[in-house]
Backbone as numpy.savetxt, mean C-alpha at the origin, in Angstrom:
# Nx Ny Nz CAx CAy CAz Cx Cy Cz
-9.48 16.99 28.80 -8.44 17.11 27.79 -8.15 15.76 27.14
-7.90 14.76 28.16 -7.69 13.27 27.64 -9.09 12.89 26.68
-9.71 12.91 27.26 -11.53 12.73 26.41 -11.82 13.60 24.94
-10.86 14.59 24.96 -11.14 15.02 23.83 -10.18 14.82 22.56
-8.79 14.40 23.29 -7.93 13.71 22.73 -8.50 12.66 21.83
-9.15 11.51 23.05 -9.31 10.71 22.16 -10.62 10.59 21.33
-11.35 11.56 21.43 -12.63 11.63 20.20 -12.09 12.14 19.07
-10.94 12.88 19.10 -10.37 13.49 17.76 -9.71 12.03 16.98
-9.37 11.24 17.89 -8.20 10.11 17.43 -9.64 9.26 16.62
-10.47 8.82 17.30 -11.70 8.12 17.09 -12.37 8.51 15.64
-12.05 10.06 15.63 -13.31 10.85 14.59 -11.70 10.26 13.41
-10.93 10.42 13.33 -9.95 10.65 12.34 -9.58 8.88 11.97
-10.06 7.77 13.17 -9.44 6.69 12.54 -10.89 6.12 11.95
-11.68 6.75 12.17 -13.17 6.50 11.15 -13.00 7.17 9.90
-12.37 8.17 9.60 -12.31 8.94 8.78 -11.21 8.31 7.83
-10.59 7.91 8.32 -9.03 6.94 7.77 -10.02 5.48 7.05
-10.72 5.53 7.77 -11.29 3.61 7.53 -12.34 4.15 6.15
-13.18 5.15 6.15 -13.77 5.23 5.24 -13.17 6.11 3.77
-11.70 6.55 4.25 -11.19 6.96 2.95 -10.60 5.39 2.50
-10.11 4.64 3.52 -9.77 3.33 2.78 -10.79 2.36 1.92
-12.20 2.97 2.28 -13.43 2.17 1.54 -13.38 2.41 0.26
-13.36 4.23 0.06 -13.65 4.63 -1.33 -12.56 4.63 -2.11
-11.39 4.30 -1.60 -10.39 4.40 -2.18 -10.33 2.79 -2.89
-10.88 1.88 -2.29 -10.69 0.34 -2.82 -11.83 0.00 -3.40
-12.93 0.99 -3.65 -13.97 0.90 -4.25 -13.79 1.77 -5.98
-12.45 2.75 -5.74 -12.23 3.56 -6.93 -10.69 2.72 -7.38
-10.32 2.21 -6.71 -9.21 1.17 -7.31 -10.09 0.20 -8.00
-11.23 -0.52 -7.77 -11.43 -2.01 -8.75 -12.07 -1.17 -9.72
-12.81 0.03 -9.84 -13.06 0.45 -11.20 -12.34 0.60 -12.23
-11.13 1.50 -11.75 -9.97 1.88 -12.14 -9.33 0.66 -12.54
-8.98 -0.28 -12.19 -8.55 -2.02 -12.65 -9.53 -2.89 -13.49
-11.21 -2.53 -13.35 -11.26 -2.87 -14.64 -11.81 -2.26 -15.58
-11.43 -0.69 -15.77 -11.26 -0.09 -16.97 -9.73 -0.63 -17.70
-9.25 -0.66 -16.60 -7.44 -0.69 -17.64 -7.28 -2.14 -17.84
-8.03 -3.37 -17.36 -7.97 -4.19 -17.86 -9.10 -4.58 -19.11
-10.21 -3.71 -19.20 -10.73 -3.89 -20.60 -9.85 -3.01 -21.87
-9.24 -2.45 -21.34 -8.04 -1.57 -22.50 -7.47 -2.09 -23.01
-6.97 -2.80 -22.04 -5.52 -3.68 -22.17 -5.77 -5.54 -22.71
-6.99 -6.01 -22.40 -7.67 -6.56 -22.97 -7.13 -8.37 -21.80
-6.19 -7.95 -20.72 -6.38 -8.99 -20.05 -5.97 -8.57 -18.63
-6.48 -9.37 -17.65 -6.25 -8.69 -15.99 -4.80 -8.62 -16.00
-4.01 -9.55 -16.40 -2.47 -10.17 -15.95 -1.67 -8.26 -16.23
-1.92 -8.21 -17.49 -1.41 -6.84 -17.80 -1.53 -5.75 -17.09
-3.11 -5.89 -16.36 -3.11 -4.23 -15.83 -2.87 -4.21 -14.48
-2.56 -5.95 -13.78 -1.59 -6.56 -12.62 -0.31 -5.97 -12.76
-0.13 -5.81 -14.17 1.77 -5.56 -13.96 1.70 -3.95 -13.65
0.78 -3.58 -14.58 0.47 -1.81 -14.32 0.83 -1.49 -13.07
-0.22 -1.88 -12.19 -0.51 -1.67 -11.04 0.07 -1.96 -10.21
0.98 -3.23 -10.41 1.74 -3.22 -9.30 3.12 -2.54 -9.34
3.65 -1.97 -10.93 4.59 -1.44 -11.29 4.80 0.28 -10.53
3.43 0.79 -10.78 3.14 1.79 -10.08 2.99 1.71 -8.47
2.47 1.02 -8.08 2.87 0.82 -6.33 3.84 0.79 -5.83
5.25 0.12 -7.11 6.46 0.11 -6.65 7.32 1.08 -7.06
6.90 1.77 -8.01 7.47 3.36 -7.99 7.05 4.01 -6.85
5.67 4.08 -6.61 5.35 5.06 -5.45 6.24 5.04 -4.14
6.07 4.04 -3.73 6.94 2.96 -2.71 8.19 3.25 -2.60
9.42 3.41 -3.60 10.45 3.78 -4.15 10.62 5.30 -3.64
9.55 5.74 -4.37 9.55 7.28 -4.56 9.72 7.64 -2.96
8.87 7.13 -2.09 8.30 7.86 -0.69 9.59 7.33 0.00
10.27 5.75 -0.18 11.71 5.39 0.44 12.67 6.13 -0.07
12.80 6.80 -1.00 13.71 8.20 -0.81 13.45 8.81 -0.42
11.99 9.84 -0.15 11.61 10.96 0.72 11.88 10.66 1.94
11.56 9.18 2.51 11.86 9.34 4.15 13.17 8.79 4.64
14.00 8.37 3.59 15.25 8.02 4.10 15.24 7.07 5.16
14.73 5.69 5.31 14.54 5.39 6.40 16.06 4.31 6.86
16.28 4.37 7.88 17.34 3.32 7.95 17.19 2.47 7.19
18.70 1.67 6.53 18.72 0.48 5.70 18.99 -0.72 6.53
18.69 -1.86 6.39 19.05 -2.87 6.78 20.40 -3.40 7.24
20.93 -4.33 7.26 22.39 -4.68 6.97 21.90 -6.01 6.83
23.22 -6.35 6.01 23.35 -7.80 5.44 23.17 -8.90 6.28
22.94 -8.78 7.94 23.10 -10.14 8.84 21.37 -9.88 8.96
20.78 -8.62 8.91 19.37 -8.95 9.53 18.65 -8.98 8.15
19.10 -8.82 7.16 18.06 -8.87 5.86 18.20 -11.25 6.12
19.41 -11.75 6.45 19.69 -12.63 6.47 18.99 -13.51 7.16
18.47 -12.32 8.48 18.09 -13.18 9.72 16.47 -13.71 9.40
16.13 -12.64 8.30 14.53 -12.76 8.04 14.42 -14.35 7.95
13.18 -14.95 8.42 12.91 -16.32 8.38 12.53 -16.57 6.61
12.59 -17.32 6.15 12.38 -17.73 5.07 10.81 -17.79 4.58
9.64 -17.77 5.48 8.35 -17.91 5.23 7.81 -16.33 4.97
8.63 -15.07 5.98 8.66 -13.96 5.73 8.68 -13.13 4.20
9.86 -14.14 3.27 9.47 -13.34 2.23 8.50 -13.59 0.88
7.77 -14.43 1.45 6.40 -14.72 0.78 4.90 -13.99 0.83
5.42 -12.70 1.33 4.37 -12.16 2.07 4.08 -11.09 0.76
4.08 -11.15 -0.44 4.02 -10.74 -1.54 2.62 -11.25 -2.13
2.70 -12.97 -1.81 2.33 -13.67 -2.79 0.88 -13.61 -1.90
């Protein structure tokens, strides 16, 4: 039962790794079609990241997840919120 547990976990985090291939292989197409549209990368940067942060948005209302409070958003170390860049 345990053994078959984990061949399902195995078959599905291979399956996870190669939807993450084609998926970052159909994202840079997709980035530079909309940056030959748009006629420079910087622009279809804002696209794209504008849309990640709707999505993002969108799914942090679906899951409602606890909010922070003001002493631990505080407590974050300062090198932490560079993790953007």
């Amino acid at each position: 039962m345990v053994e078959s547990s984990v061949a399902s976990m195995k078959i599905l985090l291979m399956m996870a790794v190669m939807l993450a291939g084609v998926g970052t292989a159909i994202q840079t197409g997709m980035n530079t079609q909309l940056r030959g549209i748009l006629g420079h990368g910087l622009h279809s940067a804002v696209i794209n990241f504008f849309v990640g942060l709707v999505a993002v948005v969108l799914i942090t209302i679906l899951m409602r997840p606890h909010i922070p409070s003001a002493t631990q958003v505080a407590s974050v170390p300062m090198w932490a919120w560079w993790g953007g860049f």
